[in-house]
C-alpha positions as CSV (number, residue, x, y, z in Angstrom):
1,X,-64.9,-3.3,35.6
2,X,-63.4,-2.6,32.0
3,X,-62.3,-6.3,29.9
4,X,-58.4,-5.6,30.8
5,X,-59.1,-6.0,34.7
6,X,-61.8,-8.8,34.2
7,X,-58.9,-10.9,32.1
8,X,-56.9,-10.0,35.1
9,X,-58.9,-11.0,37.2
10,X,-59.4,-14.4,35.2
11,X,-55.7,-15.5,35.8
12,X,-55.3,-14.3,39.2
13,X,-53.4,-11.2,38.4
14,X,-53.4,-9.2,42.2
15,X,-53.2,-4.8,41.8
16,X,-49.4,-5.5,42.2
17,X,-49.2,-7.9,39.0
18,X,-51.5,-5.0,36.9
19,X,-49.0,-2.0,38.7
20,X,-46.0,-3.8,37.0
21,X,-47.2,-4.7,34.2
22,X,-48.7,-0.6,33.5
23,X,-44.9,0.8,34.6
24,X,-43.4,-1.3,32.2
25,X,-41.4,0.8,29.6
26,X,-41.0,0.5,25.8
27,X,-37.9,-0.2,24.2
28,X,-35.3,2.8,24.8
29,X,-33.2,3.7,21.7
30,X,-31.0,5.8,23.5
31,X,-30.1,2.9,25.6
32,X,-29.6,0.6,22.9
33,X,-27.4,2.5,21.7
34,X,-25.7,2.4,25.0
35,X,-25.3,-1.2,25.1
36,X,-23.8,-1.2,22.4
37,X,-21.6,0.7,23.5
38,X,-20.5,-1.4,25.3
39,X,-21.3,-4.5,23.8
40,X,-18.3,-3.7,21.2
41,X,-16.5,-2.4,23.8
42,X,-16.4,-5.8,24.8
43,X,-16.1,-7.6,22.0
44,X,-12.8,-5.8,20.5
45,X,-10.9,-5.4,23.9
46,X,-11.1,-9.2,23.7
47,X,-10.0,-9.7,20.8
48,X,-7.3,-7.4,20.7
49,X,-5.9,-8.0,23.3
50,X,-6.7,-11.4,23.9
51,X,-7.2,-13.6,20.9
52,X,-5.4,-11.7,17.7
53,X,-1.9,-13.0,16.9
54,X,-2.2,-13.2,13.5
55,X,-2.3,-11.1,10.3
56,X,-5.6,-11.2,8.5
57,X,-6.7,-11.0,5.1
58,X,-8.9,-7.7,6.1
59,X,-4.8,-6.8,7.6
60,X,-3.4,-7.6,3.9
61,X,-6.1,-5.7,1.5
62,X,-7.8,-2.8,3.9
63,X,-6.3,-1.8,7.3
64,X,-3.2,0.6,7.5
65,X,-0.2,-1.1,8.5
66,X,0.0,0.9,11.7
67,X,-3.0,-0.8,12.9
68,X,-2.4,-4.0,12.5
69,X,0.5,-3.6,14.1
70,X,-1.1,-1.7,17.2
71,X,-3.4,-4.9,17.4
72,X,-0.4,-7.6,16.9
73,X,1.6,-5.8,19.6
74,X,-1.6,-5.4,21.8
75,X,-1.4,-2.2,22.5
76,X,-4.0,-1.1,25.3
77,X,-6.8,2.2,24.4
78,X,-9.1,3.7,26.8
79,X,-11.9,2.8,24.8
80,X,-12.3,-0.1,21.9
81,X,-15.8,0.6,20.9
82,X,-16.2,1.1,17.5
83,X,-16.1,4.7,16.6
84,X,-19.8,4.0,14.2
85,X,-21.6,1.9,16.2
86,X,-24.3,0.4,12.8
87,X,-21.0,-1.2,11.9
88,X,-22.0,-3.3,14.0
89,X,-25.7,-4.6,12.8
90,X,-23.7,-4.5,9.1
91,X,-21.6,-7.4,10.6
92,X,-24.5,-9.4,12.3
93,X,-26.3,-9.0,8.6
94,X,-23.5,-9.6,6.9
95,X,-23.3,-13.3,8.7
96,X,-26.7,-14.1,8.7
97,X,-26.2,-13.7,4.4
98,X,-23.2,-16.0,4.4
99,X,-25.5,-18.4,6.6
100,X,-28.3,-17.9,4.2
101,X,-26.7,-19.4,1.4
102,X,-24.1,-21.6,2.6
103,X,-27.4,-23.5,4.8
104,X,-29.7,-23.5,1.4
105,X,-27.5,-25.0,-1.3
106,X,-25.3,-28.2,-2.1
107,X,-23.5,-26.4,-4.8
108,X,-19.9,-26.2,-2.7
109,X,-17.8,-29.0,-2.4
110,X,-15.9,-27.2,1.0
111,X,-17.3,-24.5,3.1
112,X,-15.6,-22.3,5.8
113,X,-12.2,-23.3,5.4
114,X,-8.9,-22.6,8.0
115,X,-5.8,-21.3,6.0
116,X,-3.1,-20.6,9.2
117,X,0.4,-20.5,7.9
118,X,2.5,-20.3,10.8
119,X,5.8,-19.0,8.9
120,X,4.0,-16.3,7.7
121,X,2.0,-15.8,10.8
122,X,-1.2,-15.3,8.3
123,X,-4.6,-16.7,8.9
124,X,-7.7,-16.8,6.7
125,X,-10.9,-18.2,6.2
126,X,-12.2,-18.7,2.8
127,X,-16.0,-19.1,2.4
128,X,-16.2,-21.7,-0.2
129,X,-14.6,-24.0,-2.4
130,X,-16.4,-25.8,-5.9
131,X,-13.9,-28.8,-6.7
132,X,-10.1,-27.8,-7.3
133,X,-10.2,-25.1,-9.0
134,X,-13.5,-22.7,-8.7
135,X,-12.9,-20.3,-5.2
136,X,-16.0,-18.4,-4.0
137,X,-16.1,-15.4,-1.7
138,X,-19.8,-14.2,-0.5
139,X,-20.3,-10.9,0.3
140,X,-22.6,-8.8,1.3
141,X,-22.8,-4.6,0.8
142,X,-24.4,-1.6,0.7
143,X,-26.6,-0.6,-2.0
144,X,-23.8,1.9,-3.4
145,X,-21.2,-0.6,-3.7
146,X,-23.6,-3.1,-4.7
147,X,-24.7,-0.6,-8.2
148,X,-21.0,0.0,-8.8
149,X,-20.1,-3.4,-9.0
150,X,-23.5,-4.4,-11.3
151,X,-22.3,-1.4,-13.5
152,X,-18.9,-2.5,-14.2
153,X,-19.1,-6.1,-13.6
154,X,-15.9,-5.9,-11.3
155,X,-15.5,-6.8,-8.0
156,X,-14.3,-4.2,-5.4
157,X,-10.9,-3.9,-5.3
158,X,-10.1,-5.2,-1.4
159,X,-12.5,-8.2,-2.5
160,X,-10.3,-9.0,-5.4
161,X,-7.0,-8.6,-3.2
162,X,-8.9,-10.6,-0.4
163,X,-9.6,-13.8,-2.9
164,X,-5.9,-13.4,-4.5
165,X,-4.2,-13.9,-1.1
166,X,-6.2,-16.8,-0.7
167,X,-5.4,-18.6,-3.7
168,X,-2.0,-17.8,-3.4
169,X,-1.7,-19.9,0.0
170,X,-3.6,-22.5,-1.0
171,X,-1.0,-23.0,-4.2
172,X,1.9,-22.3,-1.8
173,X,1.5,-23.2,1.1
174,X,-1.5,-25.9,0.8
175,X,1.3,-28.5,2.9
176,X,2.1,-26.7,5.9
177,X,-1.8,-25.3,6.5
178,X,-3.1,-29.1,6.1
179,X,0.2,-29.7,8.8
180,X,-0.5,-26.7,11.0
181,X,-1.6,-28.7,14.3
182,X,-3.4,-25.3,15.2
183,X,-6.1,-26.6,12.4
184,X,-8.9,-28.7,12.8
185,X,-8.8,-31.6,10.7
186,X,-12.5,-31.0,9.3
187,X,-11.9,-27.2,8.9
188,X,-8.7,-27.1,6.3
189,X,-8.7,-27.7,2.7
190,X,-9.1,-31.5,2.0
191,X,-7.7,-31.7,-1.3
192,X,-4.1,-32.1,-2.2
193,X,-3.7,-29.8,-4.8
194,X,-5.7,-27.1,-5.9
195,X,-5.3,-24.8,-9.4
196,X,-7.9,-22.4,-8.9
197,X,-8.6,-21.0,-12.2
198,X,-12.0,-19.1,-11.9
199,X,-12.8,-16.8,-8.5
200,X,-16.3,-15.9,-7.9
201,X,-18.0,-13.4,-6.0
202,X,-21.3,-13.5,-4.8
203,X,-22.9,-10.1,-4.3
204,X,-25.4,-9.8,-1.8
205,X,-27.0,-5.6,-1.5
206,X,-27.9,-6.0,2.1
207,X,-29.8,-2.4,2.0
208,X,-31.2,-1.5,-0.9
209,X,-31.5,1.8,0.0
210,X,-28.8,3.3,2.0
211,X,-28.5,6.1,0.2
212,X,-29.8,9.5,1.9
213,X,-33.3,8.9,0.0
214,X,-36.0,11.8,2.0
215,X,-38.7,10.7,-1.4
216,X,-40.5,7.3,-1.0
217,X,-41.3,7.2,-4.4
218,X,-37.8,8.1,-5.9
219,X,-36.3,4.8,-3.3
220,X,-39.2,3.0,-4.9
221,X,-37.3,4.2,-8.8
222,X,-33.8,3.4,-8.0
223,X,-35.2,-0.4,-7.1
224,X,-37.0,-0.7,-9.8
225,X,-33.9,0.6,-12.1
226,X,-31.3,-1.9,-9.9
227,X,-33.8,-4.5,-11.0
228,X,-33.9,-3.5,-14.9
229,X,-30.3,-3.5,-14.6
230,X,-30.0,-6.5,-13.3
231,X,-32.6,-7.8,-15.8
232,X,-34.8,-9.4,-13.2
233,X,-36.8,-11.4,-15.4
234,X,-34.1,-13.8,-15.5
235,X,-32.7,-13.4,-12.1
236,X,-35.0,-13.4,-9.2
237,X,-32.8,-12.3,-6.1
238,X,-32.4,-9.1,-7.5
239,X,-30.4,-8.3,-4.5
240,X,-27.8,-10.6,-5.4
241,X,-25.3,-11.0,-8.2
242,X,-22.7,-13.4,-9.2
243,X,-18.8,-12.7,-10.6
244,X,-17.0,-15.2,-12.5
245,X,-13.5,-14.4,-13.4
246,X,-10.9,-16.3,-15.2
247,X,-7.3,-15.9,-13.7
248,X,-3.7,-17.2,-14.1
249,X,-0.8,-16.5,-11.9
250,X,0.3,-14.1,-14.6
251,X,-3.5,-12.1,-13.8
252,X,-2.8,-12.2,-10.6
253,X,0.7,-11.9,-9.8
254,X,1.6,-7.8,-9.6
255,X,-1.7,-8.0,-6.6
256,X,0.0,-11.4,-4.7
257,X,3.3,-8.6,-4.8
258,X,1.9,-5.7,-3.2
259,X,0.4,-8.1,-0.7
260,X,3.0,-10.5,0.2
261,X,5.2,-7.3,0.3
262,X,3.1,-5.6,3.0
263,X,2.8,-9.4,4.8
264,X,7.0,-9.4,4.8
265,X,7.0,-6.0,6.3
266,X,4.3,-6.6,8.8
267,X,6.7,-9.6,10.2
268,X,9.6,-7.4,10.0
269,X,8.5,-5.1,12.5
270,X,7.1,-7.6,14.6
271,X,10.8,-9.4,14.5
272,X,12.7,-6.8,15.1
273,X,10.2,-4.7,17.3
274,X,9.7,-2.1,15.2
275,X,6.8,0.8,14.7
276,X,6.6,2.0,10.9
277,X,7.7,5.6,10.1
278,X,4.9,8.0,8.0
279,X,7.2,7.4,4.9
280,X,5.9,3.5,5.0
281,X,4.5,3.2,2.1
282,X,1.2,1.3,3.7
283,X,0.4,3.8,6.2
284,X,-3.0,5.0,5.1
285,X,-4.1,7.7,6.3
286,X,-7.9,7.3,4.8
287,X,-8.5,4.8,7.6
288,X,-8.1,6.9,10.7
289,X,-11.7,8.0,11.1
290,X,-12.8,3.9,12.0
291,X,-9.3,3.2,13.7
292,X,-9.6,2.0,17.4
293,X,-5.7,3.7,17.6
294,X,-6.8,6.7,16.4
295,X,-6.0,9.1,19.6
296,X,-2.6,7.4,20.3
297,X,-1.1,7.0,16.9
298,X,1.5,9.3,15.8
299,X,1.3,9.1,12.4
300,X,-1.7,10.9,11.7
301,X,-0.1,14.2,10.9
């Protein structure tokens, strides 16, 4: 009797305990990737048709207008699974970073905070506040995006549109979002004012080598180049990076237009049950590949 049976044996494990536990399968990658599947399937049907009544932030500075709309008007699809299904591990990781440093520092006076404002029908959540006037945004990227913004110290542009939009409700509309009985008490801005004068980004890479890299020792180089660049000997998370920049209402007023604008047209159509033409100026077309509307929208073309 080999050692396997005797410990079987030992514990009282019968043939038919040893027969299961000899057919029992390792993990199936094809099948993960069926579940999913449907796990997003899931998960966006819900929320689309279900839960979104609001314009987002990720509505104001990325999606095409004909999307958002499609979603506000809950429009029905055969399928809502996302169309690249690692989208989905990117926004599991992606959480687990903003957990990662909210959970490990006392540096933020306000974490997670609700901005709903109803007459606008826009809701946000910012992901940190430092006193009045500091407004922080973590994120976390791939390692191309993550070089680019180390190269030219500037954040990415739907980033930068994302934190505008932000400061601009809680200078505007600071009353009514503290009013808005929708909010939790403990989850909107407790401060009376704000004059956010300084936005920070915190850069996290959350692959450090996503490019298509077939050489081992040339992924090992581009680290160790990120890290020069980064000049690792003062900064020990190599994989993350901070962005301070100064702004005014003057720095920021042309981006608050472009966004507010395509707000006031969103809640136009939705008034006056409308569907945007291709001539709308924030159709984009660039977006179709990930859109869940893809096969029913018109305005591809």
């Amino acid at each position: 009797m080999d050692n396997f049976s005797s410990v079987l044996n030992l514990i009282g494990c019968n043939n038919n305990c040893q027969s299961k536990i000899e057919q029992s399968k390792p993990f199936d990658l094809n099948l993960f990737l069926d579940e999913l599947h449907q796990y997003s399937e899931t998960k966006n049907r819900d929320y689309h048709l279900k839960f979104a009544k609001n314009i987002n932030a990720y509505d104001l500075t990325s999606s095409c207008i004909a999307q958002v709309l499609f979603k506000l008007y809950k429009t029905p699809v055969n399928s809502f699974a996302d169309k690249w299904l690692p989208i989905l591990m990117r926004g599991f990781i992606g959480q687990a970073v903003h957990n990662f440093i909210q959970s490990n520092t006392n540096q933020f006076s306000e974490l997670e905070r609700t901005l709903k404002v109803p007459s606008l029908r826009f809701s946000g959540r910012l992901d940190g506040l430092i006193g009045s006037n500091v407004l922080v945004e973590i994120k976390s990227c791939p390692y191309n995006d993550y070089i680019k913004v180390i190269k030219s110290q500037k954040p990415r542009s739907a980033d930068f549109d994302q934190i505008v939009i932000y400061r601009y409700m809680l200078h505007n509309h600071l009353e009514e979002i503290k009013n808005n009985k929708e909010n939790s008490k403990n989850n909107v801005p407790s401060l009376d004012k704000y004059n956010i004068n300084k936005i920070q980004f915190i850069y996290v890479a959350h692959d450090l080598i996503s490019q298509d890299i077939e050489d081992f020792s040339l992924a090992i180089k581009k680290i160790s180049a990120l890290k020069k660049q980064l000049s690792s000997k003062n900064n020990k998370f190599f994989f993350i990076t901070s962005l301070i920049i100064d702004v005014n209402d003057q720095i920021t007023k042309p981006f608050e237009e472009r966004l507010l604008g395509k707000l006031k047209r969103i809640n136009n159509y939705l008034q006056t049950n409308r569907f945007p033409t291709k001539d709308d100026p924030y159709i984009d077309k660039k977006s179709c590949y990930f859109c869940l509307y893809r096969n029913i929208c018109q305005l591809q073309g």
